[in-house]
Steps between C-alpha positions, in 0.01 A plus 500: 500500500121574535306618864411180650144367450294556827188259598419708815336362808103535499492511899706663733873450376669261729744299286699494163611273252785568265517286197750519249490325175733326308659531194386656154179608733357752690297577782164495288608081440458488870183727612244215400618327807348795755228541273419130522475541896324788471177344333508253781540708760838452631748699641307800496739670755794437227654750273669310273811686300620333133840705407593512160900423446714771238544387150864377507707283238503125571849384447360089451253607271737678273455805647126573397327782732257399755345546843760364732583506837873400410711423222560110433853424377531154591522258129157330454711146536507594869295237685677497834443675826836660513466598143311767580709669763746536252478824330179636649416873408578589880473914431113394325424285845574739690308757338171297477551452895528874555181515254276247708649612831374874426123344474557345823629837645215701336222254631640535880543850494126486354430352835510114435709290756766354329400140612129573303726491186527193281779512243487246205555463125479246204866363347749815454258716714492181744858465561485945555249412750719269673771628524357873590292307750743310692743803471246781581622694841132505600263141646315452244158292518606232177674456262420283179664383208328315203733332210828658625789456644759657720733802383837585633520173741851550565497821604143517670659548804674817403143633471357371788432740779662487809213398719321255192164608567317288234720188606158352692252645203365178347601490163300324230579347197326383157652299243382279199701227467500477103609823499728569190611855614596464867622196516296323842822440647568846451197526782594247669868587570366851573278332804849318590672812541280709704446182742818474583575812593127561719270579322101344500441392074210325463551366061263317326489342195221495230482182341492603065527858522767670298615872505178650648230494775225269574165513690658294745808689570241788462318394799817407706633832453116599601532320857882622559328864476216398715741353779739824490275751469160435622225731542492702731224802599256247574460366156491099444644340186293412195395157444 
């Protein structure tokens, strides 16, 4: 596992993003999107953090090496939402969460208030971000989640903290609904879940898209950021 990549603020550091990517990638797949805001102007308060996940053997794809935030042992045939609670690499969660909860720790000791700091990720580094989000013992200011879906479901609450303080941090969620890898109902059962036990998921659908991001989803993910962490120090948002 490589340093993270680090887009720093250009002004006076008021907020962070954390970013994690998904599978087979790294954090260098995901730094175009900060560089794309920084042309135009945006979020110029934002650090934005892209963590790279350890090299680890990949039990559905025959075991081949590769950046992963977990181990996937479910059979490729699996195309329910309780298929994938079955067998989940629990001990490789859990380790990704202690991995994306350290960033959060280092960026408020740093001096950033823990509700400045958006936590989000695409597919496996989406469904990290969720669940580190909504189980993270400190408020955090979002939490987002783009072609993923939720780990652990039937133990979340043996994570949870005792006083739940993310339970009231909108959580947003992108999905394209021809996607071949995560199934949409994966998405959509994940939105089910976390409704009905409190929490705020906003999930949209992109009409087409498959396994990956769109300029659309792009700029929704662009006004979620805007919404939960906006300028401060006097500065006004980019057109």
């Amino acid at each position: 596992m490589g340093p993270p990549l680090v887009v720093p603020a250009v002004t006076k550091h008021t907020a962070t993003v954390i970013m994690a990517h998904g599978l087979g990638d790294s954090g260098a797949g995901w730094i175009s999107l900060a560089q794309n805001w920084r042309r135009r102007q945006k979020f110029q308060e934002v650090k934005f953090i892209f963590p790279n996940a350890p090299n680890i053997p990949i039990t559905v794809n025959f075991g081949t090496h590769m950046p992963g935030w977990y181990d996937i042992v479910r059979p490729r045939s699996s195309t329910s939402f309780d298929d994938l609670q079955d067998g989940q690499d629990e001990v490789g969660i859990i380790r990704s969460q202690n991995v994306l909860q350290g960033l959060i720790k280092s960026e408020i000791e740093a001096g950033i208030p823990s509700t400045r700091i958006v936590l989000g990720g695409f597919s496996q580094g989406g469904a990290m971000s969720i669940f580190t989000g909504i189980t993270s013992p400190q408020k955090l200011g979002g939490i987002f989640g783009l072609s993923c879906y939720l780990l652990l479901h039937n133990k979340i609450k043996d994570y949870l903290p005792k006083d739940n303080p993310n339970k009231d941090t909108p959580i947003f969620m992108g999905h394209g609904d021809s996607d071949p890898l995560v199934l949409p109902a994966w998405g959509k059962k994940t939105a089910e879940v976390l409704k009905s036990e409190g929490w705020d998921v906003n999930l949209k659908f992109y009409r087409g898209l498959e396994h990956s991001a769109d300029p659309e989803e792009i700029d929704d993910v662009e006004k979620y950021l805007l919404e939960r962490i906006p300028p401060q120090e006097g500065q006004q948002p980019s057109l």
